[in-house]
KEKE-3310 file (N, C-alpha, C; in steps of 0.2 Angstrom, whole numbers, plus 5000, padded with zeros to 4 digits):
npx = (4385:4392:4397:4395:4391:4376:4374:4370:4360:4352:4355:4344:4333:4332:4330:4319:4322:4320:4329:4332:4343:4345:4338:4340:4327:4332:4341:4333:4330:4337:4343:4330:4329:4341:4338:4326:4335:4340:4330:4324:4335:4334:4321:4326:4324:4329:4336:4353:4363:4376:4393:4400:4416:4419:4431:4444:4433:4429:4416:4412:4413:4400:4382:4379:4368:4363:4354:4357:4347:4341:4345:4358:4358:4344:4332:4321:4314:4324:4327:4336:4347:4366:4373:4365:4356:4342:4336:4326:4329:4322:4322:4330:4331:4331:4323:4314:4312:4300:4291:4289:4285:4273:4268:4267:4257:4246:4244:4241:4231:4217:4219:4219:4216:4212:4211:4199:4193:4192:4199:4217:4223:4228:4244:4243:4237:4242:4256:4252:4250:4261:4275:4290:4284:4289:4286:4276:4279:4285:4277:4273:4284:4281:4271:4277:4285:4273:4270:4283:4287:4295:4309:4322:4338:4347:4361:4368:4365:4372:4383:4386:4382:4393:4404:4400:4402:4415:4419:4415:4421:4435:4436:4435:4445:4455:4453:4458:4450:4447:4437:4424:4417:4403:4400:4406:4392:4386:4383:4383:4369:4365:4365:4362:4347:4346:4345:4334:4332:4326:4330:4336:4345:4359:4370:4380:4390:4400:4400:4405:4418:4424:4422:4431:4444:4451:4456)
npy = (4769:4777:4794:4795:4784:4793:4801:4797:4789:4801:4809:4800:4800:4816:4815:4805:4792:4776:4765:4762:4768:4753:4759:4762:4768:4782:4784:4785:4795:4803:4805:4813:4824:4832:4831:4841:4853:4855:4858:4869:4877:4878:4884:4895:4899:4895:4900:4906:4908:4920:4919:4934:4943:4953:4966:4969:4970:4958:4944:4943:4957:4962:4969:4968:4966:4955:4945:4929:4918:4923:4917:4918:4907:4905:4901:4907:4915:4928:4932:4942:4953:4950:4961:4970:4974:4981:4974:4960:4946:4941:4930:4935:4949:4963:4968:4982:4977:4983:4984:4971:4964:4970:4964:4951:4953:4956:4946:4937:4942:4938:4921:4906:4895:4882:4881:4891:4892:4902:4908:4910:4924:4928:4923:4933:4942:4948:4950:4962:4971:4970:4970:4965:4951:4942:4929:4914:4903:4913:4914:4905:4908:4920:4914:4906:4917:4923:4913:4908:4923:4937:4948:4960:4954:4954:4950:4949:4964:4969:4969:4976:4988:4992:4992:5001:5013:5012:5018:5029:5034:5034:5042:5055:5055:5056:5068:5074:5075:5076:5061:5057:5045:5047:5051:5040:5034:5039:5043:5031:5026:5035:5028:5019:5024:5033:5022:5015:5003:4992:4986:4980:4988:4999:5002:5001:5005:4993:4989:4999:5003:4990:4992:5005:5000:4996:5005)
npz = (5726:5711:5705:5693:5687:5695:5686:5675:5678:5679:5668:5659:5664:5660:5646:5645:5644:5640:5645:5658:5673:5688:5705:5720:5734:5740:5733:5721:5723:5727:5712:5709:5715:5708:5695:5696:5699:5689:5679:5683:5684:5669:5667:5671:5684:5694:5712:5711:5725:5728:5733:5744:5746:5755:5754:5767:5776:5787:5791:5808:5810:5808:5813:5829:5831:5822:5816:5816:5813:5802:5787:5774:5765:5764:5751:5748:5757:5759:5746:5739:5729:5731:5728:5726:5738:5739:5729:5722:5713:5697:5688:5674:5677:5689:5701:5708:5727:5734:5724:5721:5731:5730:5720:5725:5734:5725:5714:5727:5732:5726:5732:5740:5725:5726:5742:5743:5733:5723:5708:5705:5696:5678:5669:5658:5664:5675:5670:5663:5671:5681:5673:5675:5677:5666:5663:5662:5670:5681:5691:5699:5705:5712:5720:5729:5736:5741:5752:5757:5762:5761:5761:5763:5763:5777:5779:5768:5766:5776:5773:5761:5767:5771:5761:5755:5766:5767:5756:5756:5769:5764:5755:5760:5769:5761:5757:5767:5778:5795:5804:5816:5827:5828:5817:5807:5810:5806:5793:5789:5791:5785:5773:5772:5772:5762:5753:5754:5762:5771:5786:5801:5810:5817:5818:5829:5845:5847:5832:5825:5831:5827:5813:5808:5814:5800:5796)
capx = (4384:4397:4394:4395:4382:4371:4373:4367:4353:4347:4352:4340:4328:4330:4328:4315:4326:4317:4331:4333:4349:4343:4342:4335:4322:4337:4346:4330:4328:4345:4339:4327:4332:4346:4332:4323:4336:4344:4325:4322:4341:4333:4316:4327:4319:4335:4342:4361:4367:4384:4398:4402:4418:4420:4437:4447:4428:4426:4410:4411:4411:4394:4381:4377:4360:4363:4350:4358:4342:4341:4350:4359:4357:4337:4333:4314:4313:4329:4329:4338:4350:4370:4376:4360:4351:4335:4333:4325:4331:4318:4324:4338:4332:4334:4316:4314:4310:4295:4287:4290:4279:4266:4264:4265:4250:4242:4240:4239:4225:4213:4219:4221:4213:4210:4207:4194:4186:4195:4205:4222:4225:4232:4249:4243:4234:4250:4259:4250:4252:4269:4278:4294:4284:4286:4286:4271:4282:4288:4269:4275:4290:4276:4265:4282:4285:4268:4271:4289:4290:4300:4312:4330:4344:4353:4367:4372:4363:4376:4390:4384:4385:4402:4407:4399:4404:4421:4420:4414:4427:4441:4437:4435:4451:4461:4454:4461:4444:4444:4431:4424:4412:4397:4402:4404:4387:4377:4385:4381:4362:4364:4365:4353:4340:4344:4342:4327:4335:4322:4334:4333:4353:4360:4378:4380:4396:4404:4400:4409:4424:4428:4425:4437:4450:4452:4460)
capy = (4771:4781:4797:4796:4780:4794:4807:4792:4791:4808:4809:4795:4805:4821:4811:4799:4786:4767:4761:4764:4761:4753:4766:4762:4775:4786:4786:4789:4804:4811:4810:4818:4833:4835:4833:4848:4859:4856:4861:4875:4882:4880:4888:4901:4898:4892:4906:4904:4911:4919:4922:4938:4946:4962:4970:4972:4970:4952:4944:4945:4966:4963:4971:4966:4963:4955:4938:4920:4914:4924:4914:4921:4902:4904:4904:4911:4921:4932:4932:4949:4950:4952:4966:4977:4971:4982:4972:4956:4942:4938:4927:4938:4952:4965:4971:4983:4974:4985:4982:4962:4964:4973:4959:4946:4956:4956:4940:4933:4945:4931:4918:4902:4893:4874:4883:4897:4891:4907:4907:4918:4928:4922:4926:4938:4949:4951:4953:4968:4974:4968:4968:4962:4944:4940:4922:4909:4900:4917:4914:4902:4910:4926:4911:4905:4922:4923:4908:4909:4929:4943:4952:4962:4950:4957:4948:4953:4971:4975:4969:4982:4996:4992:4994:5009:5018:5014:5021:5036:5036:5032:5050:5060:5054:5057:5076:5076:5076:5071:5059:5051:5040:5049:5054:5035:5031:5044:5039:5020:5024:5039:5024:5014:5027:5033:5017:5014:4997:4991:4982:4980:4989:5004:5005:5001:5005:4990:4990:5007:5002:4986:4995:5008:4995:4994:5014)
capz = (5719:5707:5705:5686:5687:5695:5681:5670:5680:5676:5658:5656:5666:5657:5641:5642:5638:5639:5648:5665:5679:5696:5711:5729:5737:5742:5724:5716:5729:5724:5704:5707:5716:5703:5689:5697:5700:5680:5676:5686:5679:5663:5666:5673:5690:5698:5712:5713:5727:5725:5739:5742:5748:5757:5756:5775:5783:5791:5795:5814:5810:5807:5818:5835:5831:5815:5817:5811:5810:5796:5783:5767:5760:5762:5744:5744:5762:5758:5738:5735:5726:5734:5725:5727:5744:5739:5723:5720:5705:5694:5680:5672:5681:5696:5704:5717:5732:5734:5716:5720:5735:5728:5716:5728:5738:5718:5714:5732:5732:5722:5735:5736:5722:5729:5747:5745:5724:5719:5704:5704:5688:5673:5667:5656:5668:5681:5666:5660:5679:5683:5667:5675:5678:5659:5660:5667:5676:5688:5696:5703:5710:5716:5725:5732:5739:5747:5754:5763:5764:5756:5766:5762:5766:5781:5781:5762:5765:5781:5771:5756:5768:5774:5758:5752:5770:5767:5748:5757:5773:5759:5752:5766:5771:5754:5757:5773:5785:5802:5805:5822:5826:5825:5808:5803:5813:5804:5787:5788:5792:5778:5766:5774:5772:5755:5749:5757:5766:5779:5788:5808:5808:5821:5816:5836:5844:5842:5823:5823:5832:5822:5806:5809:5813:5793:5794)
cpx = (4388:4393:4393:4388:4377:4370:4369:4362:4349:4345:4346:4331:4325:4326:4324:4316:4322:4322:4331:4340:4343:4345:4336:4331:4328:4340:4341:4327:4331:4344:4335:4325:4337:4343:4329:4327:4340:4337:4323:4328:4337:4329:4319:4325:4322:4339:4349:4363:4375:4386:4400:4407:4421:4428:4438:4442:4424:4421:4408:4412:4403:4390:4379:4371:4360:4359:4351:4354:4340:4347:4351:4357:4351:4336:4325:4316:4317:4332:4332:4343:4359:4373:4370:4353:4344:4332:4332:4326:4326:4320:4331:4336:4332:4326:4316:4311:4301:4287:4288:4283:4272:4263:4262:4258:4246:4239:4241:4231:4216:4212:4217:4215:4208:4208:4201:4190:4188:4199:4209:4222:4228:4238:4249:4241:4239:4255:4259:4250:4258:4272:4285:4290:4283:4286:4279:4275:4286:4282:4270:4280:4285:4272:4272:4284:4281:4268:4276:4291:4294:4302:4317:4334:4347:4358:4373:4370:4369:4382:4392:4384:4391:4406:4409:4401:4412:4422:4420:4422:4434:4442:4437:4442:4457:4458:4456:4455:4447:4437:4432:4420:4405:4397:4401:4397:4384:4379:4381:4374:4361:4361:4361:4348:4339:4342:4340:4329:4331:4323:4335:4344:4354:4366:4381:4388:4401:4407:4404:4416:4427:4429:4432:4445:4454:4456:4466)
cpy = (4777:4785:4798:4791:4786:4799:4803:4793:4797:4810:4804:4799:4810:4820:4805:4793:4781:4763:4765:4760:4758:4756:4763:4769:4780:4787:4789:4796:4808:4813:4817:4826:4836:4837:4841:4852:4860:4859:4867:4879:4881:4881:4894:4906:4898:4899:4901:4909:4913:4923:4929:4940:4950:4962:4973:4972:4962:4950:4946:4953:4968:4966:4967:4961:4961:4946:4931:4917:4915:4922:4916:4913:4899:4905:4908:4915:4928:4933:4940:4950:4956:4957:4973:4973:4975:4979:4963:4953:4939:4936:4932:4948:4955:4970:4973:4978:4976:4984:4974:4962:4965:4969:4953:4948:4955:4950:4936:4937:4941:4925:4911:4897:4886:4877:4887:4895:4898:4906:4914:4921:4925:4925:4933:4944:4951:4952:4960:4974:4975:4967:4965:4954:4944:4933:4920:4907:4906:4919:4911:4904:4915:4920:4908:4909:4926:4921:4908:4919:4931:4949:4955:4955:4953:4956:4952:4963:4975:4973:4976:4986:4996:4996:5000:5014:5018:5015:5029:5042:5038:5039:5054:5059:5054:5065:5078:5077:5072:5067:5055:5047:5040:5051:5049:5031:5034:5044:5033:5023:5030:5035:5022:5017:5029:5028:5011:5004:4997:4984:4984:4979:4998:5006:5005:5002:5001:4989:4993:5004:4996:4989:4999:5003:4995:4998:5014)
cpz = (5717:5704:5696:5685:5687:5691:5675:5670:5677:5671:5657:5657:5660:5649:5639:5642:5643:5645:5655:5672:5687:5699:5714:5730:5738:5736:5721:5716:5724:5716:5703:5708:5711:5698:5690:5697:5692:5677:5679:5683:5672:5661:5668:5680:5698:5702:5715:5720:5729:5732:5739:5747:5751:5758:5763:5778:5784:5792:5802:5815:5808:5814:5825:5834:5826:5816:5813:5810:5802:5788:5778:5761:5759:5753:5744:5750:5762:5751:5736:5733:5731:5734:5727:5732:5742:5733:5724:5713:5705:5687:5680:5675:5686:5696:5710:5720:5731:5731:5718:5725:5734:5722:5719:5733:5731:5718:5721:5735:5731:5731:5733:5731:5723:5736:5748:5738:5723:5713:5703:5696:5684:5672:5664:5660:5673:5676:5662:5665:5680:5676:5668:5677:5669:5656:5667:5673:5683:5691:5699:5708:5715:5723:5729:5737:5745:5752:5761:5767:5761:5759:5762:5768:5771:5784:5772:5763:5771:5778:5764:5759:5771:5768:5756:5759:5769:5761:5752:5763:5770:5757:5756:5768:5765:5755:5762:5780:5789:5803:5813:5822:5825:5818:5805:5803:5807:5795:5783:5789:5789:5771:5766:5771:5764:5751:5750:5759:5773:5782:5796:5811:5813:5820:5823:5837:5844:5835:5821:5825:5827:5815:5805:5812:5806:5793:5797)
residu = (UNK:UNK:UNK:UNK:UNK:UNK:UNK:UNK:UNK:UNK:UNK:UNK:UNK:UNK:UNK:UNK:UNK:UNK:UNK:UNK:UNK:UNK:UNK:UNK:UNK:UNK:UNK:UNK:UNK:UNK:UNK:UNK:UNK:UNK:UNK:UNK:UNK:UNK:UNK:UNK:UNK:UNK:UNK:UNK:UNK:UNK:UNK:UNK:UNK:UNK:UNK:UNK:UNK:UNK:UNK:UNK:UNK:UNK:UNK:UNK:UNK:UNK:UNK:UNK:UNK:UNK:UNK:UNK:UNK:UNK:UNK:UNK:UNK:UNK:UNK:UNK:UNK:UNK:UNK:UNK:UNK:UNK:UNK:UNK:UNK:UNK:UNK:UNK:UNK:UNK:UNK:UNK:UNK:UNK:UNK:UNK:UNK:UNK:UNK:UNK:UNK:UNK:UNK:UNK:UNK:UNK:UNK:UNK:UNK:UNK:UNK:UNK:UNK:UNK:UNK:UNK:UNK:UNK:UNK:UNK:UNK:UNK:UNK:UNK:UNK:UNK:UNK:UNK:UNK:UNK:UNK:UNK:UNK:UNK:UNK:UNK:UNK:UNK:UNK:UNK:UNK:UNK:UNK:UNK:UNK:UNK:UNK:UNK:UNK:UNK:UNK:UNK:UNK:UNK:UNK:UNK:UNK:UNK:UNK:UNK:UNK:UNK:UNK:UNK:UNK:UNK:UNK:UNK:UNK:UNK:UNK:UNK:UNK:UNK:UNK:UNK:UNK:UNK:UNK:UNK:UNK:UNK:UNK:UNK:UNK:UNK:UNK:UNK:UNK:UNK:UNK:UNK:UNK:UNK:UNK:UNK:UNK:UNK:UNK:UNK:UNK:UNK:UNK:UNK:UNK:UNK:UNK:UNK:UNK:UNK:UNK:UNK:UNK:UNK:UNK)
# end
């Protein structure tokens, strides 16, 4: 099947339309995964995740202990966003991590509605609470949340302190300081702490040596 055929298919989908192409169990799969995620981009529901760069610091500079089970291309378990690892994307925008969690303990609070004869809260009520849920459909996303878990990314979170240590080595070294290793160690896990990064990260000597390779 030609992939333009299957865009037919969809537009018919998205549209209603009376006519319909023929698609086997496997083609009608594929519509209708692409159906969901053209409607979840256009509840605003849809996370993209974006590639991100480091300047002169390589993946394998990453930390020893840095866990590939945990995937950067999980979309719910690790939803935070690449540029600012303690923040979570809701809709268009950026939620402490913290604050996301204490809404997923909110409304998971209730429990589940078909499981226990609870009913969760309504939009209105976690919205008068949580003011960054300002749509129905990001209840969905909270019960989503509950569901898979809500972690900081630690593969985009140790490439974010790479940077910002090298923003800081960069100037220490344009004023002339010496630095050694426990200078960069006690730096990277400065960063970490100020911005409350609870991420399972030591700056181990390895870490330290490949970094410094950059300089």
């Amino acid at each position: 099947m030609s992939a333009l055929l299957l865009w037919q298919a969809v537009h018919e989908v998205l549209t209603n339309s009376p006519k319909k192409v023929q698609l086997d169990r496997k083609q009608s799969a594929t519509v209708q995964h692409l159906v969901n995620i053209l409607r979840q981009w256009e509840e605003e529901e849809l996370e993209v995740e974006e590639s991100v760069v480091v300047d002169r610091i390589e993946d394998e500079e990453e930390d020893p202990d840095y866990d590939p089970l945990i995937n950067s291309s999980a979309q719910y378990a690790i939803p935070t966003d690449p540029d600012n690892p303690a923040m979570c994307r809701i809709g268009d925008q950026l939620v402490d991590v913290d604050q996301v969690q204490q809404a997923v303990d909110y409304y998971g609070s209730f429990g589940d509605a078909d499981r226990k004869g609870k009913a969760r809260p309504s939009w209105n009520t976690v919205n008068k609470k949580f003011p960054f849920i300002k749509k129905e459909q990001h209840l969905r996303k909270l019960a989503e949340f509950e569901r898979n878990g809500l972690s900081i990314n630690l593969h985009n979170a140790i490439k974010w302190v790479s940077r910002k240590l090298y923003e800081k080595v960069e100037h220490h070294l344009e004023q002339g300081h010496i630095l050694h290793d426990r200078d960069l160690r006690s730096m990277a896990m400065e960063i970490v702490t100020m911005n409350n990064l609870d991420i399972r990260f030591k700056a181990s000597d390895s870490w330290i040596f490949k970094f410094s390779k950059i300089f």
